[in-house]
C-alpha positions as CSV (number, residue, x, y, z in Angstrom):
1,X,-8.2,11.7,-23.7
2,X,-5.1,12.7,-22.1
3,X,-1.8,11.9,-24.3
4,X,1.4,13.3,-23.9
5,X,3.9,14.6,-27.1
6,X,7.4,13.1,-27.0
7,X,8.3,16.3,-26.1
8,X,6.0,16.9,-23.1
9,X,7.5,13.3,-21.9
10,X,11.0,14.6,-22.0
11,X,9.8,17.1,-20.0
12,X,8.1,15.7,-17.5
13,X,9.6,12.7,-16.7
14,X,13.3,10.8,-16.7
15,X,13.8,8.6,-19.3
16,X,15.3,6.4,-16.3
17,X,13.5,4.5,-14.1
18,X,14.2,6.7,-11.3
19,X,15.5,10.4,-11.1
20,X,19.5,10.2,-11.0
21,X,21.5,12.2,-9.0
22,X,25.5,12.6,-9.3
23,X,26.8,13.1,-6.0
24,X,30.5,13.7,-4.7
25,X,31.9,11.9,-2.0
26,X,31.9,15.0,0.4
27,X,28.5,15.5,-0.5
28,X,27.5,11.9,0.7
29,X,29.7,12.4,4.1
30,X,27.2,15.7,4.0
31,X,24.0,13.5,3.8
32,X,25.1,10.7,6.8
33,X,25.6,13.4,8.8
34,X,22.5,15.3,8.1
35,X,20.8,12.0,8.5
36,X,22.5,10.3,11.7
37,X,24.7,8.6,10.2
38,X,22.6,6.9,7.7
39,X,22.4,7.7,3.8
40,X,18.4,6.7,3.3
41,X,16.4,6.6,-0.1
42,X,13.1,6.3,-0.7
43,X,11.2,5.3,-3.5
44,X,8.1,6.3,-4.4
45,X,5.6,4.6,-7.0
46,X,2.6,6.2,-8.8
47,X,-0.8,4.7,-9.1
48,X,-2.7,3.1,-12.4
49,X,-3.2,5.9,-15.1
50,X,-1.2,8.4,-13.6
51,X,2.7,9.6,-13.4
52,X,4.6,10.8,-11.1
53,X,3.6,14.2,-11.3
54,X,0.9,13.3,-8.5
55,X,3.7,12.4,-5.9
56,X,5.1,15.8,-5.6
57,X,3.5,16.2,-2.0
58,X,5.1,12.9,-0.8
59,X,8.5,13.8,-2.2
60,X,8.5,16.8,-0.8
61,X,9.9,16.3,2.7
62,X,12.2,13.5,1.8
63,X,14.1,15.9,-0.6
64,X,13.9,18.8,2.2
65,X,15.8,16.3,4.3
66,X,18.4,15.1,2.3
67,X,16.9,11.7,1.5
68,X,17.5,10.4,-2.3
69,X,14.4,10.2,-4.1
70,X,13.6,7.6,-6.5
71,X,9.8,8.1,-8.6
72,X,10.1,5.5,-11.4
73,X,7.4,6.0,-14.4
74,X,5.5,2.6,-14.8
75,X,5.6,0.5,-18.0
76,X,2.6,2.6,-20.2
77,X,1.9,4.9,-18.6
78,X,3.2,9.0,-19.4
79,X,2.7,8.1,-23.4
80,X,-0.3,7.5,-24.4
81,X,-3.5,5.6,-23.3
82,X,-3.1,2.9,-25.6
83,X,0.4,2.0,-24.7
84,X,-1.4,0.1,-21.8
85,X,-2.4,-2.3,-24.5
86,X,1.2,-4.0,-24.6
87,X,2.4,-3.8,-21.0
88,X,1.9,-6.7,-18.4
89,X,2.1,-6.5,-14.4
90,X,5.3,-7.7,-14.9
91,X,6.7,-4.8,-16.7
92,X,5.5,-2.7,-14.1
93,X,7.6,-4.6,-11.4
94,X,10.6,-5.0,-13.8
95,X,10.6,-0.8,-13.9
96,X,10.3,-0.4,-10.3
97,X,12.8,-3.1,-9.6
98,X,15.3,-1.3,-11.5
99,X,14.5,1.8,-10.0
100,X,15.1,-0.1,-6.7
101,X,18.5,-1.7,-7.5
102,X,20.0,2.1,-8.8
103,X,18.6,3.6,-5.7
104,X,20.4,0.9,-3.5
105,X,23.5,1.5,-4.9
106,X,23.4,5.0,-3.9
107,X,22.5,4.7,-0.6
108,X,22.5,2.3,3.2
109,X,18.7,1.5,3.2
110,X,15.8,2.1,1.4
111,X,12.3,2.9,1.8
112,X,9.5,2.0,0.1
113,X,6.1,3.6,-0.5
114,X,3.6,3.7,-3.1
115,X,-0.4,4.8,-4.2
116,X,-2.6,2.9,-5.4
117,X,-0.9,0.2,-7.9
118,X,2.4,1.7,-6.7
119,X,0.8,0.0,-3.8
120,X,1.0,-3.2,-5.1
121,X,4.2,-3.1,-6.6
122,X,5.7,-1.7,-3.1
123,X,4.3,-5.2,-1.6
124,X,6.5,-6.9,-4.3
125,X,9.4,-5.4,-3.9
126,X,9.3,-5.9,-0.1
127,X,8.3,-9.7,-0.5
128,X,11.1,-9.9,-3.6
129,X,13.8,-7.7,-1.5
130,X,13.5,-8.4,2.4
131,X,17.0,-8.0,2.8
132,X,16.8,-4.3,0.9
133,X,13.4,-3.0,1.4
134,X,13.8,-1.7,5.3
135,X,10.1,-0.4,4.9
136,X,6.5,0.0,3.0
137,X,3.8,2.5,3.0
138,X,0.9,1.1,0.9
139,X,-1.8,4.4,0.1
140,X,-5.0,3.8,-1.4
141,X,-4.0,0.7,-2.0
142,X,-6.3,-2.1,-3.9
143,X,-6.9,-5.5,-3.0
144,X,-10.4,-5.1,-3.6
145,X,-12.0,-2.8,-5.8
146,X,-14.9,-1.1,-4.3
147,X,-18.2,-0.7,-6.8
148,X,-19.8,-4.2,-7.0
149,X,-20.1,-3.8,-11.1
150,X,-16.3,-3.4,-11.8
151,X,-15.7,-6.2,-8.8
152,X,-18.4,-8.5,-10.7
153,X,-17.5,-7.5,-14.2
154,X,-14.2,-7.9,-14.1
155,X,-14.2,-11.5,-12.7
156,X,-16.3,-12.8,-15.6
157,X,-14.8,-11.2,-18.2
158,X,-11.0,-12.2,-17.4
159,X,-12.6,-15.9,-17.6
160,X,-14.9,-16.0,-20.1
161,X,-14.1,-17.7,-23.5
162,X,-13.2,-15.5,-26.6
163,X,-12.0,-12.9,-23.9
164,X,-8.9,-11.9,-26.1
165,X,-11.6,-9.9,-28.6
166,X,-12.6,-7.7,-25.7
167,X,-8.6,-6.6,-24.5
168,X,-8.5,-3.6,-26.2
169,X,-11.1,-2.1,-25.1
170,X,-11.2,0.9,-23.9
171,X,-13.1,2.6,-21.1
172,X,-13.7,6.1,-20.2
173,X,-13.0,6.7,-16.8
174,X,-16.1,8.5,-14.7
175,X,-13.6,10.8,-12.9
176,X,-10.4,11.2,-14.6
177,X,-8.6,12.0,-11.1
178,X,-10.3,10.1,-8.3
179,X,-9.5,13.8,-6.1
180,X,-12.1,15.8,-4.2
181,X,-10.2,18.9,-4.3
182,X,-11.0,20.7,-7.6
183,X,-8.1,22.5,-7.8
184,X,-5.7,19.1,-7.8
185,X,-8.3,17.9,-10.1
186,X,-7.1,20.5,-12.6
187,X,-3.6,19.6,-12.2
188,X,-3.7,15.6,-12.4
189,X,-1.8,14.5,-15.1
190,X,-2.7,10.9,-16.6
191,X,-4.7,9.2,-18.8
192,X,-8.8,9.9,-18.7
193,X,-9.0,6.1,-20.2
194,X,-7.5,2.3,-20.2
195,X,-7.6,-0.7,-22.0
196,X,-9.9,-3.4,-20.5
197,X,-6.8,-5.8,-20.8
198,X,-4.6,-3.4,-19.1
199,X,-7.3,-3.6,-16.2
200,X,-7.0,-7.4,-16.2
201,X,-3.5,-7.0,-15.5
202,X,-4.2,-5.1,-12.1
203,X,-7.1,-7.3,-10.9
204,X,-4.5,-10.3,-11.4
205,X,-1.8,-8.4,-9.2
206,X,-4.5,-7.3,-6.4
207,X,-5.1,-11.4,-6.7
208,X,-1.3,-11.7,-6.3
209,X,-0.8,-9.3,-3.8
210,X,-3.9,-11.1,-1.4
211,X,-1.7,-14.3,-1.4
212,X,1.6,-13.2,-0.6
213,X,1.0,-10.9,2.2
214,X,2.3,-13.4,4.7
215,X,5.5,-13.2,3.0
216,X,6.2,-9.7,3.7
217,X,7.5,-8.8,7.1
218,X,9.1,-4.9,7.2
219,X,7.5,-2.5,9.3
220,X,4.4,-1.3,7.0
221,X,2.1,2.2,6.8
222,X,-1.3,1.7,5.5
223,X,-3.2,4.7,4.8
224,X,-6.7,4.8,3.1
225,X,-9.6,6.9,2.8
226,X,-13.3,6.3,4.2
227,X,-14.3,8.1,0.5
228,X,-12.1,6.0,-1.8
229,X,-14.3,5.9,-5.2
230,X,-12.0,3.2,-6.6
231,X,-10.4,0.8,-3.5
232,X,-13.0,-1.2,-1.4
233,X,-12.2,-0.3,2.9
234,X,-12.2,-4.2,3.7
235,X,-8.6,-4.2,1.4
236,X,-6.9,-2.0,4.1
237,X,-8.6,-4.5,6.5
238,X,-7.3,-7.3,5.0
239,X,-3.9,-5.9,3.9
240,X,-4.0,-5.4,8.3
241,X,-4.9,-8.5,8.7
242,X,-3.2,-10.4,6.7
243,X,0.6,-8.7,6.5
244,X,3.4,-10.7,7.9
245,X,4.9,-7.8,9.5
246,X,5.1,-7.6,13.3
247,X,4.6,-3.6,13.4
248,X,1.9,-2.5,11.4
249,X,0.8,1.7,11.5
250,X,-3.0,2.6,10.1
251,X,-3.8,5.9,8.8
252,X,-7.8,6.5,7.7
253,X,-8.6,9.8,5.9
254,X,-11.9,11.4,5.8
255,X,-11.7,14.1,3.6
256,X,-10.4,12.1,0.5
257,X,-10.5,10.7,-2.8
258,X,-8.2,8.2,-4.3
259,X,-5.6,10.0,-5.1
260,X,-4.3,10.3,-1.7
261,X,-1.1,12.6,-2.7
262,X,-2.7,14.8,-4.2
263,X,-6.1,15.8,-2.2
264,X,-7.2,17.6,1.0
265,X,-5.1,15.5,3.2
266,X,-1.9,15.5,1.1
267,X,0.4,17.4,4.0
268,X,-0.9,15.1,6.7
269,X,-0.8,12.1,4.3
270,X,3.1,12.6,3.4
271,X,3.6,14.0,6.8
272,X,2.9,10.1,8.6
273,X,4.8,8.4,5.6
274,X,7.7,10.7,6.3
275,X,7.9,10.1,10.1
276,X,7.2,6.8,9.7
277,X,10.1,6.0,7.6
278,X,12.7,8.6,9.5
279,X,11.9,6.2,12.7
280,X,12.2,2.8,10.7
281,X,15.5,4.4,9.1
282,X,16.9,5.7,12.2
283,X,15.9,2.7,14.4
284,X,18.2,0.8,11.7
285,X,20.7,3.0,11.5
């Protein structure tokens, strides 16, 4: 199992929900320049287990251009494994909707992009905040999950009577990173195992997220992978199919795993989310 000290936490992560910057006024005339006129952010949200260690590829480009960053840690997650136990779907989006708000009040528009349940949450925040959300990019995200047995198994457990003496627990995951690359497999940090409540709580927000779609009209990215272990390919279908939006971008990988940010495709993964977002920005601005 993968837990972190407290002092491995401070040094990882922010003990805000997204990473603060102090900037000076001449600094921020600096920044519209650099960017056309336009001050962007973008925030980025990790997936289920992990941290935001595993968006370092994606932030990359946005920092080399002089966009503020925002990668909040989700509710449970960056502790330990058990720390799921006590955290529901709406703690996540109460995190990433504070992350959201500071970011806005640093900047003209904001960006939006997520992996995996950062996915999900990045669909809630649009839906929740048309008016401040100017875009999405939904990775690997889930609406369905892929292997018939979790699909199945999760359905008649969240239902079944006396369910509350199963919630805690816990299951080892097969593959700890979900990443092809072996090398990035060495270097995901996150949890190797969850609660089966804390899964419960994602399987209702995938639920969620199928419904509202319609609501959600920014310009959205989707990128998947045709080797996803974890997220069926009919949810990028359906995400497609289903979205609101009236300009919609696809990007399938063929050389991935889950973790989308963090495998062989990383450059060109947070090389389309970049551009993407430069052209919604600047088409604003």
């Amino acid at each position: 199992m993968i837990d972190f000290s407290k002092a491995a936490q401070e040094k990882l992560f922010s003990t805000t929900p997204v990473t603060s910057y102090k900037f000076t006024g001449l600094v921020k005339v600096f920044l519209k320049w650099l960017s056309g006129g336009v001050n962007p952010g973008c925030l980025l949200i990790h997936g289920f287990t992990a941290t935001p260690d595993c968006l370092k590829s994606l932030k990359r480009p946005f920092e080399q251009a002089g966009w503020r960053v925002g990668t909040p840690l989700l509710a449970g997650h960056g502790s330990e494994s058990s720390a799921l136990d006590t955290v529901l779907r709406q703690d996540w989006f109460c995190g990433v909707r504070l992350g959201l708000e500071e970011l806005i009040s640093q900047t003209d528009l904001v960006c939006v992009a997520g992996l995996s349940l950062g996915g999900l949450m990045a669909l809630r925040l649009a839906e929740a905040f048309p008016e401040k959300v100017r875009a999405i990019a939904c990775l690997a995200t889930p609406l369905f999950f892929r292997k018939p047995l979790v699909r199945v198994g999760v359905k008649v457990l969240r239902w079944m009577p006396f369910r509350s003496r199963y919630h805690h627990h816990m299951i080892q995951k097969k593959d700890p990173a979900a990443i092809r690359d072996p090398e990035a497999q060495r270097q995901f940090v996150g949890y190797d195992r969850f609660s089966l409540k804390s899964l419960f709580e994602v399987w209702d927000e995938m639920r969620a997220a199928r419904r509202h779609l319609p609501r959600i009209y920014q310009p959205a990215l989707i990128v998947s992978s045709r080797h996803d272990e974890v997220v069926a390919p009919k949810s990028a279908r359906f995400m497609k199919r289903h979205l609101g939006s009236s300009l919609i971008e696809e990007v399938v990988l063929t050389n991935s795993n889950h973790v989308l940010t963090m495998d062989y495709e990383k450059d060109l993964v947070s090389t389309r989310v970049f551009e993407f977002f430069s052209k919604q920005i600047h088409l604003k601005g």
